[in-house]
N, C-alpha and C positions, 0 to 999 in steps of 0.2 A: 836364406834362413827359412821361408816359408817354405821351402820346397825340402829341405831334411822334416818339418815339422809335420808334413803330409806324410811325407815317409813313415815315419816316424807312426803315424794313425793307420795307416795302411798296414805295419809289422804287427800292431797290436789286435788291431781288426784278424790280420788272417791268424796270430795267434790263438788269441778268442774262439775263432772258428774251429780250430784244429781244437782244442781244449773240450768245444762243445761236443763234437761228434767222437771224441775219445769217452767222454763221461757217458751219450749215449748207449755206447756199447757198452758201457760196462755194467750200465742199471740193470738191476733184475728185471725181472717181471713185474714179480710182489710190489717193488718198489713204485714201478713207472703207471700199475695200477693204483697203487697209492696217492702219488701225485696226481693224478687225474681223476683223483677224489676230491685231494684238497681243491683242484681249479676249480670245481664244480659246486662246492661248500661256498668257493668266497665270490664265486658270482652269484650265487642266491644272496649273499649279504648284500648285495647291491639292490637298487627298489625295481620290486618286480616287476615283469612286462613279459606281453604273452609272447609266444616262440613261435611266430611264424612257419612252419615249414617252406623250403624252397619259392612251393610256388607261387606263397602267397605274398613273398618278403616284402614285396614293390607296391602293396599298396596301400592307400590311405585311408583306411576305414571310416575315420572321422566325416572326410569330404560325402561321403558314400550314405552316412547315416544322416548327414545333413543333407540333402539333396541338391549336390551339386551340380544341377542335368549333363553339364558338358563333360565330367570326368565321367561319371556314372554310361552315358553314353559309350565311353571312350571304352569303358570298361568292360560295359556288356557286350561290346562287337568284338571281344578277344575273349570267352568265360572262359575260366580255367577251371581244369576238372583236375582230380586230386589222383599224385601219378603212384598207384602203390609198388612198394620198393619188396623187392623179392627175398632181398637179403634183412631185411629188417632184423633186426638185434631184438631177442626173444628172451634175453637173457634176464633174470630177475632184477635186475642191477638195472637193467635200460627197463626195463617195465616201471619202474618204478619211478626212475628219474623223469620218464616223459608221464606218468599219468599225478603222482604227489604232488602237493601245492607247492610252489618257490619258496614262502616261508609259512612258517606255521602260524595258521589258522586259529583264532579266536572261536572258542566251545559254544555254541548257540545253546546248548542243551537243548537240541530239540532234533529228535531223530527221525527219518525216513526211508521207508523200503521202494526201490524201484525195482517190478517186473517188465522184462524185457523180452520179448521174441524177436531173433537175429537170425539171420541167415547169410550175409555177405560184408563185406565193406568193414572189415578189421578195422582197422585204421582210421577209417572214421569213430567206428563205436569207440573206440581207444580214447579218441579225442574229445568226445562226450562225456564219456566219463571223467576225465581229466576237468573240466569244466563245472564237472557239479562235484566232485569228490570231496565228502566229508567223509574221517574215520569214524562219525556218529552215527553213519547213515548205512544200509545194506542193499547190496547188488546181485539181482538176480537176473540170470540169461537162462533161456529154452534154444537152444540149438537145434535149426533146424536138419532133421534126416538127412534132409539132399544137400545140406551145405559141403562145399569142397574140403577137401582133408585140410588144407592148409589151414584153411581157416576154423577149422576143428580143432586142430591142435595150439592154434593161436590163442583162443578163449581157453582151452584149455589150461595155457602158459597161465594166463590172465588171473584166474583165478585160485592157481596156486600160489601166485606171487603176492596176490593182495587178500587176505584173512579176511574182508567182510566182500568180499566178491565169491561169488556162488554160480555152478550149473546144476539143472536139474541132471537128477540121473535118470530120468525119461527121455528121448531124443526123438519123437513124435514126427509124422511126414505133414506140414504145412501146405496144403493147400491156400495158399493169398489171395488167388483167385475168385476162391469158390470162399473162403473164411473155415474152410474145414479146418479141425484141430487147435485151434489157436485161442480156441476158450479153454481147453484141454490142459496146453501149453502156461496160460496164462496163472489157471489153477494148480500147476505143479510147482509152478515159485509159490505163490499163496501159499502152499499148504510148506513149502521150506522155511519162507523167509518169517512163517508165524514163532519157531522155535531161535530166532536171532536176534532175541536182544528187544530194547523197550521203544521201539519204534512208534509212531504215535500215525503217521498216513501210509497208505500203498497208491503209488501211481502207476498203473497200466500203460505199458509203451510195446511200438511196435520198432522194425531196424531205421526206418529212417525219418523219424520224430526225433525232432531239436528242442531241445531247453531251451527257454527263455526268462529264466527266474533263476536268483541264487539262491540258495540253499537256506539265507534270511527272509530272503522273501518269501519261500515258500512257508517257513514257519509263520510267519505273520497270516498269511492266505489258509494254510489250515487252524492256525487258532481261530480265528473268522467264523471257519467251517463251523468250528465247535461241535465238531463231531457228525456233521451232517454229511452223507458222500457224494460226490459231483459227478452226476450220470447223468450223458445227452438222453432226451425222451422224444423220439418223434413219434409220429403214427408210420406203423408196421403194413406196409401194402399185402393184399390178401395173396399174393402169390409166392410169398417168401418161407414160407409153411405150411404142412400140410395140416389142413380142419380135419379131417378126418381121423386122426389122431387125437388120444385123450390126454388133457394139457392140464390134468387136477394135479396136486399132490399127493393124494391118496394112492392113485394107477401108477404114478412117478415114482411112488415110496420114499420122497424127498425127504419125511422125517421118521424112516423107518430107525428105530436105536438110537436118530439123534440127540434124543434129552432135550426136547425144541418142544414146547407147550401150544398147538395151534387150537382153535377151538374145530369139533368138526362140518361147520360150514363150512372151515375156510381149507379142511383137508379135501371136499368133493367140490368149492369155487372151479371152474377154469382157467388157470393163469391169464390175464389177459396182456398178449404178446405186444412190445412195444418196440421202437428197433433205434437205435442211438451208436456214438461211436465206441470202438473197441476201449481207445483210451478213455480211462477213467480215474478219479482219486475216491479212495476207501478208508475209510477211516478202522482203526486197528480191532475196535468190535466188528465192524462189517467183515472180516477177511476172515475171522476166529468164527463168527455162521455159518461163512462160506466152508469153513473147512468140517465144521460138523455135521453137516445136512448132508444128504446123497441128494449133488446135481449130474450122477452119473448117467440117470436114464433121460433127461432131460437134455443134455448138451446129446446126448446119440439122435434122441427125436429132430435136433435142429439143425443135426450135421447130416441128417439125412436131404435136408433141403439141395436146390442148385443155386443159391444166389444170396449171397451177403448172410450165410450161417452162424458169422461170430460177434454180428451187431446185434441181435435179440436177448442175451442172455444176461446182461449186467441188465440193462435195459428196465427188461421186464419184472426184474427182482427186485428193481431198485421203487418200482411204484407196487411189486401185491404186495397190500394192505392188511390182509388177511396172514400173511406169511410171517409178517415182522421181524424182515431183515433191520438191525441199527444203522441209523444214519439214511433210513428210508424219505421217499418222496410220497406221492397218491396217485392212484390210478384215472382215479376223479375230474383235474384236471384233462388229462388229453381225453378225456372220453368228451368234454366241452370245448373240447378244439386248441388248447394251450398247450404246446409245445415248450419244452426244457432246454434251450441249448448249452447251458452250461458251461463254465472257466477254466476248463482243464483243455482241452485242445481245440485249434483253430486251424480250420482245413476250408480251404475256396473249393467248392464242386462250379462247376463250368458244362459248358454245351461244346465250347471251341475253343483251339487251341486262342485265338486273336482274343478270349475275351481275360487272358492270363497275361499278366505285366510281359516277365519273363517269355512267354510264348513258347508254354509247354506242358500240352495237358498231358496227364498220363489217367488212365481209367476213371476218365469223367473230374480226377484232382486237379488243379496247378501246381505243377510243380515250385514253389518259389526261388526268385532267384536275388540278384544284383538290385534290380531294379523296385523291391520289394523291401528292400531297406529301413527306408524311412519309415514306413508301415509300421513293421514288424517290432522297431525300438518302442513302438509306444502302444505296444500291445497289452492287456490285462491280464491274457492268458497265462499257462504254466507253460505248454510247448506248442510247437506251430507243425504241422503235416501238410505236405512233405517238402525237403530240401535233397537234393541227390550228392553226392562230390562226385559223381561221374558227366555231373551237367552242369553243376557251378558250386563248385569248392569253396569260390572266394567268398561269396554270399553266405557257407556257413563258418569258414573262417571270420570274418568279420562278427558274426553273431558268436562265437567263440572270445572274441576279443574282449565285446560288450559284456560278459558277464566275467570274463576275467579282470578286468575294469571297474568294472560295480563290485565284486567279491574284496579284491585286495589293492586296491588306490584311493577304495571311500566314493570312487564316483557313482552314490547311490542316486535311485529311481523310486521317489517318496511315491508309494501306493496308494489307493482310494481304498481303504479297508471296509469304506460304507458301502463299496461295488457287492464285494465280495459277501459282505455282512446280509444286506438287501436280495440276496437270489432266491429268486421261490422256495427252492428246496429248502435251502440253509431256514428262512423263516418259517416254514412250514414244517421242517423236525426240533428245533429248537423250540418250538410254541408248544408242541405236542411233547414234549420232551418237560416242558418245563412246568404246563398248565393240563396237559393231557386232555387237549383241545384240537382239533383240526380245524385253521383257517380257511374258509371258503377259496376257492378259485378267485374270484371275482380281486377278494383281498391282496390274496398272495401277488396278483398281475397289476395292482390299479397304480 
């Protein structure tokens, strides 16, 4: 009896089979793309969770942000670097499915423009954007001149596929090295992304700057702002420019036509040059100055320099006093020795590679890796410089996770809004702004 009833399972089984692969053949196309809509509709109705690629499937990110030294270990003596796929599906259909949220997203009302200069590593920037992707929000890319055709046409893909995704139609040759062009670069999204929509901050990014805030949190951190712009201010070593050169506005013609009221002491002042990082956040008056003033002869004088050209120019705007960009700092400070570092990007400069967790410096940076984990989850910042996926993928896969995590499971990261509230700048445009007072130095630091 048991042995007819196996039978019996066995004729219906290879029935079934034969049934399957007849129905195969005979689905259309249309169809079998159809169905491979629905399978993908009713796994997003399942609770979301970030999509690993390949080679990150295996591991525990969790262990990893907790400092588990022995996985972490284990982890870091195999880093996996991110293997990109040649054939990758370009199709608007797969663009959309890997960079769209799993399910739809809750409206912050609270919009923001990211400019971006890219040069490599598709598939990462893909993945980044994926991670901060709001339809409230606007994306702009500079492609660099010497980037490979592939990847030319990939962004290109990118941004026809997704309506608030943007390239300039400038295509600029990026010197990284040297910081030639990439103020240039930075201003041809500015002057795009001003006509897109009621965006409220601009964040300045370069190709391999990592998000570390979601899309909430950053509303929260630019309400903070109140309008104030977060620009590193260091002291500018005398070798980075030439003195020689006249650094007024007047010789610059900075407000030649612009309908910009300066008084004229402060058209023949000489800027006073100050040098901070490229990344920055602006507030949406700041960007709308930026676009009205001629900083054309000015970014020429700076890119005539040899050495770090693209860190003086937000910089130095961000404190002349006399110039009254919105959402301004003071000059006043660093001339008494207080330095700006500011909440928008967090970069390690180092001497050696041994003095970097990970143990790998690239042009005086760390690169951060696996081992920088823990760090990193409990950072204040908006984005962290640099992470590579050519030297450890997993490390920003994991940071990938953590904000898809904090986005859509609720596993939120309560802020110190009084961090943000508290920054020189922010109390020092905010008091000037409100009372038409400058706080002392002494104030704004004590």
């Amino acid at each position: 009896m048991k042995k007819r009833l196996e039978d019996m399972r066995q004729s219906v089984r290879r029935e079934a089979a034969a049934v399957n692969r007849i129905s195969k053949r005979n689905v259309t196309e249309a169809l079998h793309s159809e169905l491979k809509a629905v399978q993908q509709s009713l796994s997003r109705l399942a609770a979301p969770r970030f999509s690993h690629r390949p080679e990150t499937s295996h591991l525990d990110c969790h262990r990893l942000f907790s400092s588990d030294a022995a996985y972490m270990g284990e982890v870091a003596a195999s880093r996996i670097a991110m293997i990109e796929r040649r054939d990758l599906d370009m199709s608007c259909e797969a663009i959309r499915w890997r960079v769209l949220p799993p399910t739809r997203s809750m409206a912050i009302n609270f919009s923001i423009a990211f400019a971006r200069i890219v040069h490599t590593d598709y598939e990462f920037l893909e993945e980044q954007l994926s991670v901060t992707y709001s339809g409230e929000n606007h994306y702009c890319y500079h492609v660099d001149m010497k980037s490979p055709e592939v990847f030319k046409k990939r962004m290109s893909m990118l941004s026809k596929c997704l309506s608030n995704v943007y390239l300039t139609k400038e295509n600029l040759e990026i010197d990284g090295a040297v910081g030639k062009n990439v103020n240039f670069a930075h201003m041809a999204c500015l002057k795009l992304l001003e006509n897109k929509g009621p965006w409220s901050y601009a964040i300045l990014q370069q190709t391999h700057d990592v998000m570390i805030r979601t899309n909430m949190e950053l509303k929260q951190i630019f309400q903070a702002l109140n309008g104030a712009n977060d620009v590193q201010i260091t002291p500018c070593a005398p070798f980075h420019y030439d003195h020689s050169s006249s650094w007024d506005a007047e010789k610059l013609r900075v407000f030649h036509n612009a309908h910009v009221k300066v008084s004229e002491e402060s058209l023949k002042t000489p800027l006073y040059i100050a040098k901070g990082a490229v990344q920055a956040s602006l507030s949406r008056a700041a960007v709308s100055w930026i676009n009205r003033v001629n900083l054309t002869g000015l970014v020429q004088q700076f890119n005539s320099g040899k050495r770090a050209v693209d860190e003086m120019l937000m910089s130095s705007l961000q404190i002349a006093d006399g110039w009254e960009m919105p959402g301004r700092f003071t000059d006043q400070c660093l001339k008494q020795g207080y330095s700006y570092e500011g909440i928008t990007r967090m970069v390690q400069w180092r001497q050696s590679k041994s003095e970097c967790l990970a143990g790998f410096l690239r042009h005086s940076v760390c690169v951060l890796g696996t081992e920088d984990l823990p760090f990193i989850s409990k950072l204040p910042h908006i984005l962290i410089n640099k992470m590579m996926p050519s030297f450890d993928y997993g490390a920003i896969a994991c940071v990938s996770e953590l904000l898809f995590n904090r986005t859509h499971l609720g596993q939120t990261h309560p802020l110190n809004i009084s961090f943000y509230k508290n920054q020189p700048a922010v109390r020092f445009y905010n008091h000037l702004k409100r009372y038409g007072i400058k706080l002392s130095c002494q104030e704004l630091y004590s």
